[in-house]
N, C-alpha and C positions, 0 to 999 in steps of 0.2 A: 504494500500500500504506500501509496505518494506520501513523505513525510512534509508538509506544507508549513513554509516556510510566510508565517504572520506577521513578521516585520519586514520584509523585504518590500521594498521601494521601487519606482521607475527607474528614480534619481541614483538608486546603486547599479544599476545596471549600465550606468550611462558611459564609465570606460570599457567595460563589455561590449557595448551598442559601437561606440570609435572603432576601437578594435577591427570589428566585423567588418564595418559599411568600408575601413579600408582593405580589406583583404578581399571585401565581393569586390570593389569597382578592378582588381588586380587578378580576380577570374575570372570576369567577364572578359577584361582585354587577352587575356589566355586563350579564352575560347574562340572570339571574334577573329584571330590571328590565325586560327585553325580552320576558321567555318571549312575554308572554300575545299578542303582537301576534303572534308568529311564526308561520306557516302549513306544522304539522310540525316535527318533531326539527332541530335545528339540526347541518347538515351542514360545510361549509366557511365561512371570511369570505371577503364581495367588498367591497374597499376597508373593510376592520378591521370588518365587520360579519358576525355567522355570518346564516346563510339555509339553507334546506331546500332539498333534492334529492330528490325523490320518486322511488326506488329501494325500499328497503325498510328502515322506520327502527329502522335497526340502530346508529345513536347516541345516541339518547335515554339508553340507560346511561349511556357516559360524561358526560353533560351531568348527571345527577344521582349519580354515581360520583364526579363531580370534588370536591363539597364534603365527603365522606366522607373522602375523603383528607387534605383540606385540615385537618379537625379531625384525622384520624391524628397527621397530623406538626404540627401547632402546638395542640391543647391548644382552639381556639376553638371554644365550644360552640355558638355558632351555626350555624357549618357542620352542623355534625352533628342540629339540628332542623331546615336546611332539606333536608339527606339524609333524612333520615327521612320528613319529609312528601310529598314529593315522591315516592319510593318507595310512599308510601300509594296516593298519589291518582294514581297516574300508567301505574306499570308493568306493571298484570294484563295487560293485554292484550299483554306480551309473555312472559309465561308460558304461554300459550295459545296463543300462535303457530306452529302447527303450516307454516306456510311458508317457513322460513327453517331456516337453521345458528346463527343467531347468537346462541345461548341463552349461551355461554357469556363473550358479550360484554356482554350488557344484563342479563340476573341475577344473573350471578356479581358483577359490577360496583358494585350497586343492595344489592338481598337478601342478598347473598354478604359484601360488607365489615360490613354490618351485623351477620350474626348472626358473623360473626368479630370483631368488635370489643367486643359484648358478650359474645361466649367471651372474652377478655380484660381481661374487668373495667372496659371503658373508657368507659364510661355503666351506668346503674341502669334496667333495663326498666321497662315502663310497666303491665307485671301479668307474672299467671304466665304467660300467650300469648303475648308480643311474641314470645319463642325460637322458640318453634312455630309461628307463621305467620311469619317468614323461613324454617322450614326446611319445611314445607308448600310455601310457592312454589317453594325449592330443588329440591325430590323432584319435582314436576309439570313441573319446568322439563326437568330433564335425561329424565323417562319421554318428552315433548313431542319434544325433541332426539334422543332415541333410537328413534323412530318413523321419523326421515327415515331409512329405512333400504336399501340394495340389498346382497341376501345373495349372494357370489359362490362360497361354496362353498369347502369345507377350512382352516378359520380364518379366511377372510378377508371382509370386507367394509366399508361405509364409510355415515357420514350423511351424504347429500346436500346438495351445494348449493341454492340457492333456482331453479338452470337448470334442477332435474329432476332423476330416479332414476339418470340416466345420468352423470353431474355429481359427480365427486369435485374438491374444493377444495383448496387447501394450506392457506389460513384455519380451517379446521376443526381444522386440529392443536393450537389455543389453545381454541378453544371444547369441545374434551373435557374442560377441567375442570369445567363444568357438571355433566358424567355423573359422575367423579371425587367430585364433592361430594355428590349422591346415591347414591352407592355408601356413601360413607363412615356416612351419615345410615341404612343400614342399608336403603334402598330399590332393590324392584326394581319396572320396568315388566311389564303384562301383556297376553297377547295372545287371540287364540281359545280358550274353551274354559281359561280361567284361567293357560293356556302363562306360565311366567317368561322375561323377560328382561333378562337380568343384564344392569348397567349396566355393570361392570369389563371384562366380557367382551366386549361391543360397542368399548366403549372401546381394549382389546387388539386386535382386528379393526382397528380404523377403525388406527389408528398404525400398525400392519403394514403394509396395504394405500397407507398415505402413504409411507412409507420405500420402498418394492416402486415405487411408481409416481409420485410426486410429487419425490422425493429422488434427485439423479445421484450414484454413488459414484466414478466414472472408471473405470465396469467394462466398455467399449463398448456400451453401452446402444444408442448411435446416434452418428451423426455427431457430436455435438455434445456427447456425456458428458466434463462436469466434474466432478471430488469435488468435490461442495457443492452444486453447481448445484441452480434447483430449477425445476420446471414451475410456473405456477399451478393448472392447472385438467389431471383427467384425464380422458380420454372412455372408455367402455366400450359393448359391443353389449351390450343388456340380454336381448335374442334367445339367445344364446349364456351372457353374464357374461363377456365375454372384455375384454383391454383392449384398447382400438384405436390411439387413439392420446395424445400431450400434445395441449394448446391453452393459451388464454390469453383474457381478459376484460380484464383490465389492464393487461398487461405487451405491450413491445416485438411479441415472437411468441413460439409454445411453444419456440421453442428459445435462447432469451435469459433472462437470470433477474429478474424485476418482483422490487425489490429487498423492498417492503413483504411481500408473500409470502413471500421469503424467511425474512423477521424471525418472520412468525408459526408459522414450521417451529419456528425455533431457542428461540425462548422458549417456545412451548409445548412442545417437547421437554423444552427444560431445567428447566420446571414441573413436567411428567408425571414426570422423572428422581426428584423430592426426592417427588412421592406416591409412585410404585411404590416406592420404597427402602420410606416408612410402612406401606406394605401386607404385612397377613397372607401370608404363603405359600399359607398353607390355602384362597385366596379364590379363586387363580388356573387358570382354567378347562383341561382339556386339551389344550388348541392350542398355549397359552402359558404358562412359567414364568413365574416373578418374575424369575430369573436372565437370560432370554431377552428378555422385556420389557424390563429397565433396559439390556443389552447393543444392542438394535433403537434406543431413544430417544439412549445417548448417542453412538451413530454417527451419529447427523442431527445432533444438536447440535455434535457436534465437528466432520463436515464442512462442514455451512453455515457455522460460526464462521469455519475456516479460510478457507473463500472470502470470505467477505463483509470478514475482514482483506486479502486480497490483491488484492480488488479494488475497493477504496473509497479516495479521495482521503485524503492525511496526516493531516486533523485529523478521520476518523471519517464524515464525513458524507457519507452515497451518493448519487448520482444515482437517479434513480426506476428506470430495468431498465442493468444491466450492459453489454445491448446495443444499445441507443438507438442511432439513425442518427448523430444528432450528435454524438456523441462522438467519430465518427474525424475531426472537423475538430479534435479536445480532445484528441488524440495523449499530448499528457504529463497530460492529467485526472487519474492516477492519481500523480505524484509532486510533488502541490504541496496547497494545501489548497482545500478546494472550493469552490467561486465560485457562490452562488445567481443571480448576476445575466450570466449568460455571456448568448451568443445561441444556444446552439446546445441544450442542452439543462435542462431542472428538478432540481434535487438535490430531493429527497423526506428531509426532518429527522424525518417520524413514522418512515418506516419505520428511521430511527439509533437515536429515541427507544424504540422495541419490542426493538432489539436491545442497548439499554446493559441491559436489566434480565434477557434476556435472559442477557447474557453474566455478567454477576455472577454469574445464581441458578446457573450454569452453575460457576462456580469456585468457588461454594461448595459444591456437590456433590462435582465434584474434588478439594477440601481436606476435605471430612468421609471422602473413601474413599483418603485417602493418596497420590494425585499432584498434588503441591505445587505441580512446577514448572510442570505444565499449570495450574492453576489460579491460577499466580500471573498468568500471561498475559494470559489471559483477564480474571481482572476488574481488572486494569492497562489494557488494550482497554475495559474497560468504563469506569471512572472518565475516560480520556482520553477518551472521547466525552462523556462527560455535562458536562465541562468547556466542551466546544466548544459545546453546546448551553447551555448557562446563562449564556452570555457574547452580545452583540451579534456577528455580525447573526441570528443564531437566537432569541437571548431578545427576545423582544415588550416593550420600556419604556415602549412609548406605553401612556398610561394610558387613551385613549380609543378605543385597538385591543383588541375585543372577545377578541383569540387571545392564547395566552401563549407557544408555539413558530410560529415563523415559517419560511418556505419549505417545507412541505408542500405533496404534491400529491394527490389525489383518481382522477382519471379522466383518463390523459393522452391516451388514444385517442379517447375521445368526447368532450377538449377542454373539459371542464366547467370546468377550473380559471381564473381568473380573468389575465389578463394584461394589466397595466398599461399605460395610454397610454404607446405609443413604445417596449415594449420587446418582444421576440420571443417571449419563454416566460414561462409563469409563474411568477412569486414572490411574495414579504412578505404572504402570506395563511397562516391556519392550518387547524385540521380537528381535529376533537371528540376523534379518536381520539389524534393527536400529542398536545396537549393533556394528555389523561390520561394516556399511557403516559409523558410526561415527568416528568410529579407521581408515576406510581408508581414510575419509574426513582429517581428523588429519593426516593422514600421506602424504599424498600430502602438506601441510605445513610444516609438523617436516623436512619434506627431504629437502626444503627449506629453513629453520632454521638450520640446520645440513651442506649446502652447498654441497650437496651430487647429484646426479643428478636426476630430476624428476621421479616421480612416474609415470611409463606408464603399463599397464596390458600386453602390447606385449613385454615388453625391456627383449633382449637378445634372442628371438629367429630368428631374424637375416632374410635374405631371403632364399631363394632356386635356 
């Protein structure tokens, strides 16, 4: 169990927070230096070097996300013109992407920090259209995303994973804000015969049917129902729309929790928590309230928090699934602080890094609607993670090591991840995605340290 640390400050963090933001702007020029040889999005490092994974390149975002941030939190405009360019010339074709989920990982990321930064005043566009094509890509990205569709009937349904119509994901719960940001932009998809298809509504659907069937409340669901627990992946007969059964792609098996899956319940829960608050009443389709919608998202949020406090090693940082075979030789794994270099199993630092920011946006929701004391928890849980993460052996100081968070894992079933001579499992490798969610975990605190106003993924696109 997390040992949470009750005094811990923003303001101690803030030579931590230095530290970092100079060693990320000192990977990204590593990378950038590399792009052009690379063969594909750059997936994971092998021996400090990132490399491509031919899956579906659904990190190219954050590889061009990353220097966007970089300018966020330190003011360097160069970051910010090789975000911009690289955005140009690079990412339509994941706006078009009609075979994946992952729009709201590589647009919102790209296009998304963009016209959010210039809603804030934080560059001078480049005419009167820069605004409008980020938010052109934004509206095409989420209609795109909102097409992978299987309607199950009575409020409910979900956008598909990249397995197929059958294929609901737990990742997708972060990638609704893509839809989110086209709602907001005042856009709807269309279908036969001119049919509207609300983006809010879809959106409402898809978070229902994750919480229904990806999310364990400790209701006897099955054998194996934890409050928190989550599936990664759900299977459905598309013959009927009925559900069948859990599974898994990633994780342990479907009845263990793949810790990174978990992360993208809870933070995009706790993302969706602060849009639906911003959201009109008026907007919200018959199925679902506003009242009903924030009440569905912050019971993921709070359960997964809790679990993933109870079941993660002292200083924050999880092993890759809960239920890993090697763990029961790791007996006391859960009250000491985490050992990336055991023999017996991987601690996974991305999926820590998705749940610090996670757990913050998470207690600031709780403290803007009056329970304090949950929310002081919670982002106490969060700063103590992020601690563990910006200190050795998580922060990346070699300067000639392409990654900035270290001991991530990728694919532990199919063994992709890299495993140094001599040693049993993998570690001291990073991944696109740890990476970035660690610079935005970091950056929802430097904005706070800075005085500045919070880090929201929808600020500045206003309503409709």
């Amino acid at each position: 169990m997390i040992t949470i640390d009750h005094d811990l400050t923003p303001s101690d963090l803030r030579p931590q927070l230095d530290r970092m933001w100079q060693l990320s702007g000192q990977k990204i020029d590593l990378i950038e230096a590399r792009r052009p040889e690379m063969d594909g999005a750059p997936v994971y490092t092998v021996e400090g070097r990132y490399t491509s994974r031919g899956w579906t390149e659904w990190t190219e975002g954050f590889m061009f996300g990353a220097p966007l941030l970089q300018f966020d939190a330190t003011g360097d405009t160069r970051f910010l013109d090789l975000g911009r360019a690289r955005t140009l010339d690079s990412m339509l074709p994941h706006v078009t992407h009609f075979g994946v989920h992952d729009h709201g990982f590589n647009n919102v990321s790209t296009y998304g920090n963009l016209r959010r930064l210039l809603a804030e005043g934080r560059f001078e566009a480049a005419g009167a259209y820069e605004a409008h094509f980020y938010e052109s890509a934004l509206a095409a990205s989420a209609s795109v995303q909102a097409r992978r569709w299987t309607d199950l009937g009575n409020g409910r349904g979900y956008v598909t994973s990249f397995n197929g119509p059958h294929s609901l994901f737990a990742d997708t719960m972060r990638t609704m804000r893509v839809m989110a940001i086209g709602h907001l932009l005042g856009h709807a998809a269309r279908g036969e015969n001119d049919a509207r298809i609300g983006l809010l509504d879809r959106l409402l659907q898809h978070v229902r049917t994750t919480a229904e069937y990806i999310v364990y409340f400790g209701e006897g669901r099955d054998s194996y129902d934890e409050s928190g627990r989550t599936a990664h992946e759900a299977l459905f007969n598309l013959n009927d729309r009925r559900y069948r059964c859990a599974s898994t792609q990633q994780g342990y098996s479907p009845f263990t929790t793949w810790t990174r899956g978990q992360a993208w319940v809870l933070t995009g829960a706790a993302e969706l928590l602060e849009f639906i608050a911003a959201c009109d009443p008026a907007d919200f389709p018959d199925h679902t309230s506003k009242e009903e919608a924030l009440a569905v998202l912050k019971r993921c949020a709070v359960a997964t928090a809790e679990h993933y406090i109870a079941n993660t090693p002292t200083d924050g940082v999880c092993y890759w699934d809960t239920g890993a075979p090697g763990l029961a030789a790791m007996s006391d794994h859960k009250d000491k602080a985490s050992d990336p270099y055991n023999d017996h199993e991987p601690v996974d630092s991305s999926a820590t890094a998705i749940n610090v920011q996670g757990l913050l946006i998470l207690a600031r929701y709780l403290a803007d609607n009056g329970e304090a004391d949950a929310a002081a928890r919670y982002r106490q849980t969060g700063l103590t993670m992020l601690r563990a993460l910006l200190a050795e052996p998580y922060l990346s100081t070699d300067e000639t090591h392409e990654g900035l968070l270290l001991h991530s894992i990728y694919h532990r079933p199919n063994g992709w991840d890299h495993v140094p001579a001599g040693a049993k499992v993998p570690h001291g490798e990073s991944c696109m995605w740890g990476d970035y969610h660690l610079r935005e975990a970091a950056l929802v605190v430097q904005r706070e340290l800075d005085g500045r106003t919070p880090y929201r993924f929808f600020s500045g696109f206003g309503g409709h």
